[in-house]
C-alpha positions in Angstrom: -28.5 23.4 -22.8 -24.9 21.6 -22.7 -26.3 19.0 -20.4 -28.7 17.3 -22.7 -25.9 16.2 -25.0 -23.8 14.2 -22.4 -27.2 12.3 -21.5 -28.2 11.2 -25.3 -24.9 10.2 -26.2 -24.3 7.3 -24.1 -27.7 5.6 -26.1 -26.4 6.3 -29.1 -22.6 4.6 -29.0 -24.6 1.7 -27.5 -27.0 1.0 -30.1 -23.9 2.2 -32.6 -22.2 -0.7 -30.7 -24.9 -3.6 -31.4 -25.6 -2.8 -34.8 -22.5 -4.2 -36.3 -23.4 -7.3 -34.2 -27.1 -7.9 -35.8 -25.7 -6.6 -39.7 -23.6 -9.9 -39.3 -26.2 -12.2 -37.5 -28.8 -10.9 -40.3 -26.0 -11.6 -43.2 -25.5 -15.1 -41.7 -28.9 -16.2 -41.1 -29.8 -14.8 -44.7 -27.0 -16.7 -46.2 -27.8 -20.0 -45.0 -31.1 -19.4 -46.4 -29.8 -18.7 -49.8 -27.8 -21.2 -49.3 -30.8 -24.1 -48.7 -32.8 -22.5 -51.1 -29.5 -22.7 -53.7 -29.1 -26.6 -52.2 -32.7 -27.3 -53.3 -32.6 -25.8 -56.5 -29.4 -27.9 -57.3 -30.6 -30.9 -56.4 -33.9 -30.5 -57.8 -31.6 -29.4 -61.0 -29.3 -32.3 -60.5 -32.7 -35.5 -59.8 -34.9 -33.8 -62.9 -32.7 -35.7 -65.7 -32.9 -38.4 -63.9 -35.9 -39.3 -64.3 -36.1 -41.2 -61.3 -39.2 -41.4 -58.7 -36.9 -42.1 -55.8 -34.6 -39.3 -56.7 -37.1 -37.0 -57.7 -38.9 -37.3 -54.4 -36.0 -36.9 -52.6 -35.1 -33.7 -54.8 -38.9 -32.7 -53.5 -38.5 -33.2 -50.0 -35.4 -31.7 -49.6 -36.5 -28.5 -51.6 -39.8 -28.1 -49.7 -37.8 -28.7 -46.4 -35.2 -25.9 -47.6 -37.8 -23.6 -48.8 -39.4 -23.9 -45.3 -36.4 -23.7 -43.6 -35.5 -20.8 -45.8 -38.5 -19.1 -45.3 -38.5 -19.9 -41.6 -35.4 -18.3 -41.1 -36.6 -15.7 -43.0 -39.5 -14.9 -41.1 -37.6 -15.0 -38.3 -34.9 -12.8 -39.0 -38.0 -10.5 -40.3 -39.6 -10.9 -36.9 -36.1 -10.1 -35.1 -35.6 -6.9 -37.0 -39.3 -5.9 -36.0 -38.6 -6.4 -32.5 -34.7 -5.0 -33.0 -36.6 -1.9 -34.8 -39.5 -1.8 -32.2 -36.5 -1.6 -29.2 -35.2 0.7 -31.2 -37.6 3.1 -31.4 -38.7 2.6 -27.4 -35.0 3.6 -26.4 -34.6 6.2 -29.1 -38.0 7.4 -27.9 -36.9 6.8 -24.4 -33.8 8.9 -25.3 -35.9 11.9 -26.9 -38.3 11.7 -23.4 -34.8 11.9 -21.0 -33.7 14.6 -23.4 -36.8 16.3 -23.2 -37.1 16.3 -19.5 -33.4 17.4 -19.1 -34.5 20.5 -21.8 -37.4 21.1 -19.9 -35.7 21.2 -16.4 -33.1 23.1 -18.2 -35.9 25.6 -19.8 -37.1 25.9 -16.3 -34.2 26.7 -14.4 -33.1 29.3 -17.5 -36.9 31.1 -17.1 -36.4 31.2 -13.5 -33.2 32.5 -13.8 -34.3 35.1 -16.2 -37.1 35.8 -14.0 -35.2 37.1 -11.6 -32.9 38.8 -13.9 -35.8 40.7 -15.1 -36.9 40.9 -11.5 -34.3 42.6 -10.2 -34.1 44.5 -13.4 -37.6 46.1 -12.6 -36.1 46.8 -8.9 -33.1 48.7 -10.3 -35.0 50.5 -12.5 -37.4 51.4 -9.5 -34.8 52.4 -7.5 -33.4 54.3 -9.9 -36.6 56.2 -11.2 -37.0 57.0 -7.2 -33.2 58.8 -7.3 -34.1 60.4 -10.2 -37.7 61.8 -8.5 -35.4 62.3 -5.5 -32.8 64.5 -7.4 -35.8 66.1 -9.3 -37.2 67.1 -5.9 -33.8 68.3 -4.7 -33.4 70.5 -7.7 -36.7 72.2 -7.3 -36.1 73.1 -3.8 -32.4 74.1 -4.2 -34.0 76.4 -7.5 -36.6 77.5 -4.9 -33.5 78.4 -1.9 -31.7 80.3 -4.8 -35.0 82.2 -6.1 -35.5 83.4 -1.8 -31.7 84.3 -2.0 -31.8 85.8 -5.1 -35.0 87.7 -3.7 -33.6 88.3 -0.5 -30.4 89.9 -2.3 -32.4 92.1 -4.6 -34.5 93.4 -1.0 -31.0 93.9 0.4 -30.0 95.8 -2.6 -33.1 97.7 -3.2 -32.6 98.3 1.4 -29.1 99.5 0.6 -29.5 102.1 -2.1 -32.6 103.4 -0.4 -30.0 103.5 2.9 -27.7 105.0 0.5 -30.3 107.6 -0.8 -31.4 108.2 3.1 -27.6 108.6 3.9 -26.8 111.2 1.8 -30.4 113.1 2.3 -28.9 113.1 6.0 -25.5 114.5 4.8 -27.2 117.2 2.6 -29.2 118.3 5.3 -26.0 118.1 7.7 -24.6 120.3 5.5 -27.7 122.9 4.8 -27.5 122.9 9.2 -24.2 123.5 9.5 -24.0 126.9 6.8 -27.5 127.9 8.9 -25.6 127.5 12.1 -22.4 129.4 10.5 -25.1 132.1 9.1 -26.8 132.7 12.4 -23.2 132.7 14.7 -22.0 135.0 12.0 -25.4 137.5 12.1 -25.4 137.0 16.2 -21.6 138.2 16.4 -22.6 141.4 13.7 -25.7 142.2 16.4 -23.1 142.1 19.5 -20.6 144.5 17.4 -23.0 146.8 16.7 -24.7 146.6 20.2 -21.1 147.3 21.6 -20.0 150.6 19.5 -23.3 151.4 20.8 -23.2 151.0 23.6 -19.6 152.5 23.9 -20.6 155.6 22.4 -23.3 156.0 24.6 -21.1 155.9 27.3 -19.2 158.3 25.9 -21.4 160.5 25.4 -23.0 160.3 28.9 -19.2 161.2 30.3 -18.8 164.1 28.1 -22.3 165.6 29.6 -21.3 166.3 32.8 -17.8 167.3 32.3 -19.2 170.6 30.5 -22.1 171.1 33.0 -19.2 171.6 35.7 -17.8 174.0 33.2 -20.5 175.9 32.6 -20.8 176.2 36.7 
């Protein structure tokens, strides 16, 4: 956008440049025609008291050859400012048409540019939505690993209190074994007290038996 003022302004210190040029060409060429058309009138002004045919139709001639003059220069400088005007307007118009094409190259280059701005815009954004599906996808499964641990700790648990449970059915029963076994040594040792004063006082009495059958012989 910066460009396109660089490229207008060298037509427009050039025509700046000529007009001064034509302003005075046009004021001369305008002033001698006043001027012929002022010589005329004064001389016509100057033969009409007179009176005089001779000076008269000098006074005539010389009028009607200023006001042709006059009017020839006229036209002229008329024509001239046409065709000043008309170049004007083809290298102002030529101007606007370079401008235009520099603002159109520029308004090309700035869409292309913003093209692939927008481009690579739409690529980042791609990207990203795909790390964000990604990250969404690694959260679900990592949610999914802790909801197996978290399962798999609450079987552990549930596996360790009935362990715990089975543990101590195992120790009760230990113990109810144990005071059985200590019940039955205790009524087995009774049974072999009892069997020995038995016993003993059978023998006893088996001795005594025949001592007093030898007395008796």
């Amino acid at each position: 956008m910066a460009s396109s003022s660089p490229s207008a302004s060298p037509v427009t210190p050039a025509s700046s440049a000529t007009r001064p040029g034509r302003r005075r060409q046009r004021s001369v060429r305008v002033t001698v025609a006043v001027a012929l058309l002022g010589a005329a009138t004064a001389l016509v002004l100057v033969a009409l008291p007179t009176q005089s045919p001779l000076w008269l139709s000098i006074a005539s001639v010389v009028a009607l050859a200023s006001g042709w003059a006059a009017a020839r220069i006229v036209y002229n400088e008329l024509a001239q400012s046409r065709r000043e005007a008309a170049g004007d307007r083809a290298a102002q118009a030529q101007a606007y048409r370079s401008m235009f094409s520099e603002r159109a190259s520029e308004h090309a280059e700035f869409t292309t540019v913003m093209t692939d701005r927008l481009v690579r815009r739409d690529r980042d954004v791609a990207a990203l939505e795909d790390d964000v599906v990604a990250a969404e996808k690694r959260a679900i499964e990592a949610e999914a690993r802790v909801q197996r641990e978290a399962r798999r700790a609450n079987d552990a648990q549930e596996r360790l209190v009935t362990l715990t449970e089975r543990v101590q059915e195992l120790e009760i029963r230990k113990a109810e074994q144990a005071d059985e076994l200590a019940t039955w040594h205790a009524e087995v040792d009774v049974d072999a007290v009892v069997d020995l004063i038995a016993w003993e006082e059978r023998v006893a009495a088996g001795s005594v038996s025949p001592v007093q059958e030898q007395k008796h012989a």
